[in-house]
Each structure stands twice: as C-alpha cells, then as structure tokens.
C-alpha positions in Angstrom: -32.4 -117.7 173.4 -33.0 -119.0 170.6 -30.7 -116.5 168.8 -28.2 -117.5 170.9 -28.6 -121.2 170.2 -28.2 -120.4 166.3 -25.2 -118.4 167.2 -23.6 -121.2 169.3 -24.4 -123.6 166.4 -22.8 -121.5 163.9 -19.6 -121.0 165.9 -19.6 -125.0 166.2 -19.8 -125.3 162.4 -16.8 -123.2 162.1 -14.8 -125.1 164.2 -16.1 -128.4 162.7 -15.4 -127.2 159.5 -11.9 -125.8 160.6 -11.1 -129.2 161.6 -12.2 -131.0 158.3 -10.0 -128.6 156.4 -6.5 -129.7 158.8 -7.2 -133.1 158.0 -8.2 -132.6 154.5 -5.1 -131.0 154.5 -3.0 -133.5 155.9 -4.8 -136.0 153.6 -3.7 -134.0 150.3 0.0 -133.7 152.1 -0.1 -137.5 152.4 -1.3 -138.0 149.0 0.9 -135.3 147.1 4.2 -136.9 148.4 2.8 -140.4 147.6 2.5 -138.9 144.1 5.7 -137.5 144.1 7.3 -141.0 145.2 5.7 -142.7 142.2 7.3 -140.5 139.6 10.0 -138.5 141.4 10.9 -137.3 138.1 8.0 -136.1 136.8 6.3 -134.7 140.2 8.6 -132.9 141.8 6.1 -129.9 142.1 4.3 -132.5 144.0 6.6 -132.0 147.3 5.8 -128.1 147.4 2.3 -129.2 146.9 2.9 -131.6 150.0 4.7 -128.7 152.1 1.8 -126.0 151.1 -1.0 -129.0 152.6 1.2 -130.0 155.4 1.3 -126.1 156.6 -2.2 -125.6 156.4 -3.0 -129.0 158.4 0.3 -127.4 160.9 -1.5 -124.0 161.4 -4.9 -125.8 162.0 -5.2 -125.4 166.3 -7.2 -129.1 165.6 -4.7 -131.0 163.4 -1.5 -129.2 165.0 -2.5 -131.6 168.0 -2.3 -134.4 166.6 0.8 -136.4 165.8 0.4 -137.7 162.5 0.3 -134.3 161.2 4.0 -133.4 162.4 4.6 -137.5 161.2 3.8 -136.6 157.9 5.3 -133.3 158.1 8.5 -134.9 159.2 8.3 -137.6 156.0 7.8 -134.2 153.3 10.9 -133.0 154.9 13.3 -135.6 155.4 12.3 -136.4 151.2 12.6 -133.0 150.5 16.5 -133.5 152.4 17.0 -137.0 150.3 16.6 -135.4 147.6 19.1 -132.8 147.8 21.4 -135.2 149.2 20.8 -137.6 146.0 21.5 -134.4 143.6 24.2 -133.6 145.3 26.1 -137.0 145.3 24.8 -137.6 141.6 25.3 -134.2 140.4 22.4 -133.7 139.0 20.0 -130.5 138.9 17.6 -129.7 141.7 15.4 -127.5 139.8 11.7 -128.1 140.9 12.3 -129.2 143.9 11.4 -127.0 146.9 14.2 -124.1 147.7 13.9 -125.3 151.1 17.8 -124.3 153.1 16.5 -126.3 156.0 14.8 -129.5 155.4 16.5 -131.3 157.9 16.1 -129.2 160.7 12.3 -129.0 159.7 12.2 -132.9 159.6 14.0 -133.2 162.7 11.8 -130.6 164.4 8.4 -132.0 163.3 9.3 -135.8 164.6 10.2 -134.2 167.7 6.8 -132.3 167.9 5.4 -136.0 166.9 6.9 -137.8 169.5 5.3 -135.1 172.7 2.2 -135.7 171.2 2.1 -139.1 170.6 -0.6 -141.6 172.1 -0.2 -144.8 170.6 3.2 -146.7 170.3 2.8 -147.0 166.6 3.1 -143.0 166.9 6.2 -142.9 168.9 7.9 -146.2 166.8 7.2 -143.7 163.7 8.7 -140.6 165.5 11.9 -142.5 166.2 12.0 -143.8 162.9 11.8 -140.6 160.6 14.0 -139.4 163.7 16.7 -141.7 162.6 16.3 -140.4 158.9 16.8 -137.1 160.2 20.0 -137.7 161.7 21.9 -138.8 158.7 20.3 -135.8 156.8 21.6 -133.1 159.6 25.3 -134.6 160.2 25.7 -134.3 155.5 24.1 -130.6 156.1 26.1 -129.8 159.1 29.4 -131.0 157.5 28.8 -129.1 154.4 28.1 -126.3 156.1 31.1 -126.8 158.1 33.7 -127.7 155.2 32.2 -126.1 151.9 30.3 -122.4 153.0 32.1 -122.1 156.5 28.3 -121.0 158.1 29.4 -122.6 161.1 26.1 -121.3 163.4 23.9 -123.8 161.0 26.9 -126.2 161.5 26.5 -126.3 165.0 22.8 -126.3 165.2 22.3 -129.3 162.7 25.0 -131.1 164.8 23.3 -130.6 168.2 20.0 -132.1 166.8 22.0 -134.7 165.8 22.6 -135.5 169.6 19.1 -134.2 170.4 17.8 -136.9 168.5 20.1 -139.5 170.0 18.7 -138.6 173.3 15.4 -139.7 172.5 16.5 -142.7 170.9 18.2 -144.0 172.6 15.8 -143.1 175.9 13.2 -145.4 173.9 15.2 -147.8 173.0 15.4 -147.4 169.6 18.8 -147.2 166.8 20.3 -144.1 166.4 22.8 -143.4 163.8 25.6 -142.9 166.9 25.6 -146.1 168.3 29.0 -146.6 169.6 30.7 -144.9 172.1 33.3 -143.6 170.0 30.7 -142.7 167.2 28.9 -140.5 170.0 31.9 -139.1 171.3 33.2 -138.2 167.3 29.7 -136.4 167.3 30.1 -134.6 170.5 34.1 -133.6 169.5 32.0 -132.2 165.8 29.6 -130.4 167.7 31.9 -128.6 170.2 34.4 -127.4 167.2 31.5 -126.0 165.3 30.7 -124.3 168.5 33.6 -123.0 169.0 33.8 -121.7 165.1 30.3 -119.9 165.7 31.4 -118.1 168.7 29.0 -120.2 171.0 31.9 -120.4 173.6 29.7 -121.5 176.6 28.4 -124.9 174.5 31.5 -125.3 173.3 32.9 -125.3 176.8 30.6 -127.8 177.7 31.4 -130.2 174.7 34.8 -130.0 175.3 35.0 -130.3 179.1 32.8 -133.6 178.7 35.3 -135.0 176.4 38.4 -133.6 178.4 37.1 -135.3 180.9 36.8 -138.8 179.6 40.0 -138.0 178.0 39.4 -137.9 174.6 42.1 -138.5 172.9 42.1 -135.3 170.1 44.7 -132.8 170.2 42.0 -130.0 169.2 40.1 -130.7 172.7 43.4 -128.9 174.3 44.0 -125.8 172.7 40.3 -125.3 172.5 40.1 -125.4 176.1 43.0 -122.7 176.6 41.4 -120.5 173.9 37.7 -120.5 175.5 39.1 -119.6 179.5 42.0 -117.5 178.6 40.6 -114.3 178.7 42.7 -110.7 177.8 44.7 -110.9 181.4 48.0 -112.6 182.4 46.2 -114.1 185.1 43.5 -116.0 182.8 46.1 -116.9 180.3 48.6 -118.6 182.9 45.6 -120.7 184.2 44.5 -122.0 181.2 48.1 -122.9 179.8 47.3 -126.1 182.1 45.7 -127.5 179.0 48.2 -126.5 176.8 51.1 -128.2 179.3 48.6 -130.9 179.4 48.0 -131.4 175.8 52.0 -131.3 174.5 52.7 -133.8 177.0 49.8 -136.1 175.5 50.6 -135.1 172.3 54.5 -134.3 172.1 54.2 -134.6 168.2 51.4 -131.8 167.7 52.3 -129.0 166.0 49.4 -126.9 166.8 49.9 -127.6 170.1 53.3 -126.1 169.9 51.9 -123.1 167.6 49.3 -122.5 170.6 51.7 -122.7 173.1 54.0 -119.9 170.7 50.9 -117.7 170.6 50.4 -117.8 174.5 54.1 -116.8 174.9 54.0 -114.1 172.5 50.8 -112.4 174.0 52.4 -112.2 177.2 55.6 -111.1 176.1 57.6 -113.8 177.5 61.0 -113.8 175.2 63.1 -115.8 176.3 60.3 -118.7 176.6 59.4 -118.3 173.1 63.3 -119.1 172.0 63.5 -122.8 172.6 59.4 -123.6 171.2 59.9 -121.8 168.2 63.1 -123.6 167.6 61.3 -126.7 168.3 58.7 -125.4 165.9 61.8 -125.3 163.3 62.6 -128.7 163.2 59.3 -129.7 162.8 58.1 -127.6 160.3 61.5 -126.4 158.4 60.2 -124.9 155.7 58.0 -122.9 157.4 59.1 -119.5 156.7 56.9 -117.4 159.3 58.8 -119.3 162.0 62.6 -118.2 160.9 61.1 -115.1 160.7 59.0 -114.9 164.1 62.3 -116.0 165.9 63.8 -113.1 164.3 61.8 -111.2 165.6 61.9 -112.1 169.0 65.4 -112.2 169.0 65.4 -108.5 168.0 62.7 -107.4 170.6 65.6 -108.9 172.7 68.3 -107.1 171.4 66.3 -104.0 171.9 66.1 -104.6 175.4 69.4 -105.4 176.1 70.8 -102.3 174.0 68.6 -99.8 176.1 69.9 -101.3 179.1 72.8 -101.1 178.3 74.3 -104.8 178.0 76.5 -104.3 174.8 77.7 -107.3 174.2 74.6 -109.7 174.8 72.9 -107.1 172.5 75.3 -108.0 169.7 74.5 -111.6 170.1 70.9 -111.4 169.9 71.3 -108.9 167.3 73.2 -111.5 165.3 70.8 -113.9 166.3 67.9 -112.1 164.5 70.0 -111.1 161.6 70.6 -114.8 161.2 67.2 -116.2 161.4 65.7 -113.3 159.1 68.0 -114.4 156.3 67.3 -117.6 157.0 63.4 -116.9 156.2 64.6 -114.7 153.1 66.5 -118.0 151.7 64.0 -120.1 152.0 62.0 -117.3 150.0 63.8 -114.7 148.4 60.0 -113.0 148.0 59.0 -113.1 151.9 58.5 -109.5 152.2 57.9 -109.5 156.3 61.5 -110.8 156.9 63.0 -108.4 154.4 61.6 -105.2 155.8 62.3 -107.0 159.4 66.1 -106.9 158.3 66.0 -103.2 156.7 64.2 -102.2 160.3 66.4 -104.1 162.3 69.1 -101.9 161.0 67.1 -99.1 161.5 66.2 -99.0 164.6 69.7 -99.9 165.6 70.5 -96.2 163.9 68.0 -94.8 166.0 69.4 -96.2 169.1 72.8 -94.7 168.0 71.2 -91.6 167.0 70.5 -90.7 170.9 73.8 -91.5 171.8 74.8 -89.1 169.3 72.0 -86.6 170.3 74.7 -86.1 173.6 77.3 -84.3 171.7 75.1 -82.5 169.7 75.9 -79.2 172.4 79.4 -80.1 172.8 81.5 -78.1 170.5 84.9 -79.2 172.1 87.6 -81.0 170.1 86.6 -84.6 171.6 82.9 -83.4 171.5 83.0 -82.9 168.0 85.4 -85.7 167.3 83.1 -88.2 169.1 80.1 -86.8 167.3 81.6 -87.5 163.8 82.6 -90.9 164.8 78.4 -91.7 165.8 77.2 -89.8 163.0 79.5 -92.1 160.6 78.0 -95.0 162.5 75.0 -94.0 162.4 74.5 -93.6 158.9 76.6 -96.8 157.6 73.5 -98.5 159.5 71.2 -96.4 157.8 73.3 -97.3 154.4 72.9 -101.3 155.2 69.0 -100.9 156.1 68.0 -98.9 152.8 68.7 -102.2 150.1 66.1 -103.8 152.3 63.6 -101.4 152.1 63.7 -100.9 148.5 63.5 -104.6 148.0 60.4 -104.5 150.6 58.6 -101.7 149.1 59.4 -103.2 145.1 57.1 -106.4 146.4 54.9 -104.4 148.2 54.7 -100.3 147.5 51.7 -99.6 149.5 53.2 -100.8 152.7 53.1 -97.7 155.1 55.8 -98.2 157.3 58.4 -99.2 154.5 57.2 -95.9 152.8 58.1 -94.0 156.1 61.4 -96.0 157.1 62.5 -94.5 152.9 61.3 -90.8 153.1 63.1 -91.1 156.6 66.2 -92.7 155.1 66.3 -90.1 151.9 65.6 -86.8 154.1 68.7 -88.0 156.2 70.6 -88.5 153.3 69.4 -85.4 152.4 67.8 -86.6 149.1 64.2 -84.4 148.6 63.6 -85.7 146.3 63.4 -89.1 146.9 61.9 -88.3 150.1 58.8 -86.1 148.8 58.3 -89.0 146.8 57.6 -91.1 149.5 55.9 -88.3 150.9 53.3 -88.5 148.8 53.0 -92.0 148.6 52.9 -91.9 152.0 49.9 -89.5 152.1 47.9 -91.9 149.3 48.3 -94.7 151.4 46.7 -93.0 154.5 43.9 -91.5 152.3 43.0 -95.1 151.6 44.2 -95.2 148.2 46.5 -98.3 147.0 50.0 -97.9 145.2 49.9 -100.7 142.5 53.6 -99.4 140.6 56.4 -99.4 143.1 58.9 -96.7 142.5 61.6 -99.6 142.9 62.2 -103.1 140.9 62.1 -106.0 142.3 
C-alpha cells in the first residue's frame, strides 16, 4: 500500500510539474514578445523565441485548456503577420523574423480556440479583439495570394476565415472589419471567385447562389453560375444559359458576358447563333483579332456544311464570308499566324472537297469523262495554288506547327515536288518525336 501511495504521489508530481512547465511556458511566450515590442529591431529572434514557448504551453494537455494560452498564441501570430505586412508596404527586409507562410491563419485559429474556451468576458472581449486583427491580416494574405502567386486554395481559405470571424463577431456583438452590407457582400463575391479559381465548385456555388440571390449586382456572379452547373451535356449547358440570358440582359455592356455566351455556342456547335454574338463581340472589341478570326471560322465550318450538302451557292457566300473575316484578322496583324493558316486551309479543304468530285471520273475513260476530269483536276489544283502562299507564310512564323507541315508535304507531293515534300517529311517526323523546329525552311 504504501508503495502504491508513493507511486500515486509520483505520478501527481508529474502532472504538477507538467502543468508548471505550460504555464512557464506561456509566461516566457508573454515575455519574449513583450521584449520583441520594445526593440522590434533589435529582437526579432524574440518572436521565434515567443512561437517555440507558445508551442510548448499549446502541447501542454493543462495549458492547452485554458484560453489565455491560445490569447497569447493569437497575439505572437497576428505580430508575426504585422510584421510582414509592415515589410512588405515599406519594402524593407524580413530577415530574422520567423519564416512563418501562415501567420494569419494561425492567429485566426488560436482566437478561435480562445473564444470556445473562454470563461470570463474579459476572455471572450480579447478573443474578439485579436479576432478583428486577424481579419485585416487574412483579407492582405488572401489578396496577395490571389493577385501576385495565383495559389488560389490559400486564397480561398484566408477569405473564408475572414467571414468565419465575422460570424462570431458579429454574434457577440463586437466590430468586425465587414461592417456594412455591401462590405460583407464584396467579401462573400472575394470568397466565391477564389473558390471558383481553386476548383472548390460546391462553395463557390454556394457564395454565388447567395449573392445571385440578393441580386448582386457583378457581372462575374453570372457566368460563374453557368460555368459551375453546365456540365459536358447539351442538356446541362442549355439550363444553365439561364444565367447567361440573365446576366446580358442586366449587363448588356459586358463583354465577358458576350465571350461566355460565344463559348456556350461554340461547345454546342450552334453556327448560325454564334454569327450575330460574335459580330456583336466585333463592335465592341474591334481590334480584337481572335474574333475576326473565330467568325471566320465559323463561317467556314458553314461553308463546309453547305458544300457537302450540296447548296452551291449559299456555300459560296459563307465561303466569302470566311475569306473576308480571316483577312480582316490578318490586317489587323499581318503576323496572326491562326488566321493565315485558317485562309491557306480554307483553300484546302475546298480542293479536297473538289478532289471527290473528281474521284468520279477517275474510271471514266470516255471523251466527256476525261474532259470533265481535266476540267476538276485544273480546279482543283488552282485551289491548291491559292492555299500554298498561306502556308509558307504560316509555317515562316511558326515551323514547328504540325498541321501546316502536313497541308505543305501534301501540297508539294501533289505538285509532285519530292523534294520539297520529304522535307516536310522529316520535319514532320521531328515534330511528332517531340523535337521543336526553331529555322523555318521559309522567310517570313
């Protein structure tokens, strides 16, 4: 018994002394960042002396109950955030200070873990008060991740503590750094784009819908809307194009809107409803190139279309249509290497279509047969003829392009040039083997 007694004694000195050492510890955390606010030049080893305490006192099962150890975690953290934020705006060094990626977060975290344990009101007035602090230092970390190293997860996270906080805040009463409406919503609007940047596309549904709701009155809330419930089906897409329809009637001015509206058009193939908004995208943006060109393109995909079916002469209209709005891209730069290929294969693949109607006489060795062959073949290759300029001027600004490289060795074997067309062979081959072509065989 009496062993036992001395055993049970023992085991109480342990834990007595375990305690003494978390509050020792947060002592020494207390008195290291009082140190370092004394001399903040001099000390600044004092603040990893603070976070080294503060994490003893933290891991302590005693201390880690009690609220002014995550209080004065909280106050190490939101200086060791000030800090960075003061270097930052006076560009000055931060070498000594703690390589800490997260001080907000941590500050932010610890008030939190404060406030749940708090007993007395002077504890909870404190937690709300370094809360505050916080808040300022996790909306300057969340825009900088946002704006300057695009790490949009950390964006988001930062800017949902930043409405976290508000929460308890405001639930107690106290000032939070959103205290307007329209500061609040801004916040939510923030929160839900970084959301949508990190991929998180059920919180960013939720931000969005809230402020779709109370019609918030940002463009952005819209096409964000269409691009988290349109999924890979024609279904999906056609029901979320509400918001879309929704958001160019609010905002009739919004050229995203319009571009969004262009993309949803495009990925369902719809032609002829592409026309009018990319012409409408024209006059609002004229010296836009990709659009000339992207009209273009649709107006060859039309042509196409109408050829194969048969419909000669609206085929000749859209193919003028495209021509025209390809060299319309080209003038506006002489260099835009998409709309000069698009020209060279618009030719070309109005030589293939010819070529099949030339592929019917090929067996027919009568007079007319062989007449009517003749006349396609010459066809046939004066298209060829008008797309090859094009080609060389694509592949001179950009000789590693594969499918200029084929339309050439195509083009020269037809023309019956080996030459020419082993060239492009070969570059052909070095191209798919991954290599790049940095001299084009053509000037520019």
């Amino acid at each position: 018994m009496k062993k036992l007694i001395f055993a049970l004694a023992a085991i109480l000195m342990v834990f007595a002394a375990q305690a003494q050492d978390g509050k020792k510890a947060v002592r020494k955390a207390s008195s290291a960042l009082g140190a370092f606010n004394l001399d903040q030049t001099n000390n600044r080893a004092k603040l990893q002396e603070a976070i080294d305490e503060i994490e003893v006192a933290v891991n302590d099962p005693e201390t880690a109950k009690d609220a002014k150890t995550h209080l004065t975690k909280g106050e190490i953290y939101n200086e060791i955030a000030n800090q960075y934020l003061i270097a930052a705006q006076l560009n000055q060094s931060t070498e000594g200070l703690p390589k800490v990626d997260n001080a907000a977060e941590m500050a932010a975290g610890a008030y939190i873990k404060a406030y749940e344990l708090a007993e007395k009101k002077w504890e909870i007035r404190d937690a709300c008060k370094g809360m505050l602090q916080a808040q300022g230092h996790l909306s300057n970390a969340g825009v900088a991740a946002f704006q300057e190293t695009g790490d949009f997860a950390k964006a988001y996270k930062d800017f949902k503590m930043v409405l976290d906080l508000d929460e308890i805040l405001k639930k107690e009463g106290e000032a939070s750094s959103l205290p307007s409406d329209e500061e609040y919503n801004n916040q939510l609007y923030i929160t839900g784009l970084a959301a949508l940047n990190a991929n998180e596309m059920d919180a960013a549904k939720m931000y969005f819908q809230k402020l779709y709701d109370m019609k918030y009155d940002k463009p952005a809330i819209y096409e964000s809307l269409y691009k988290i419930n349109a999924g890979d089906d024609e279904a999906s897409m056609e029901e979320a194009y509400k918001y879309l329809e929704e958001g160019r009637k609010l905002f009739p001015d919004e050229v995203s809107i319009l571009f969004a509206e262009i993309n949803h058009f495009l990925r369902l193939g719809k032609l002829d409803a592409l026309i009018d908004k990319l012409k409408a995208a024209i006059d609002k943006e004229p010296e836009n190139t990709s659009l000339y060109s992207t009209l273009g393109n649709v107006y060859d995909n039309l042509y196409q279309k109408e050829q194969q079916a048969g419909n000669e002469a609206k085929a000749e209209e859209y193919f003028s249509n495209s021509l025209d709005y390809y060299q319309q891209a080209i003038d506006k730069d002489p260099k835009y290497s998409d709309a000069i290929y698009s020209i060279g294969a618009l030719y070309y693949n109005k030589a293939a279509l010819m070529t099949q109607e030339l592929n019917k006489y090929a067996d027919d060795y009568s007079k007319e047969g062989l007449k009517k062959y003749e006349e396609i073949k010459e066809k046939v290759f004066a298209e060829f003829d008008k797309a090859l300029p094009y080609f060389q001027r694509a592949e001179a600004l950009n000789p590693s392009d594969l499918n200029t490289l084929i339309a050439l060795k195509e083009i020269y074997a037809r023309k019956d040039d080996l030459e020419k067309s082993n060239e492009f062979k070969e570059r052909i081959d070095k191209v798919q083997a991954g290599e790049t072509i940095e001299d084009a065989y053509f000037d520019n």
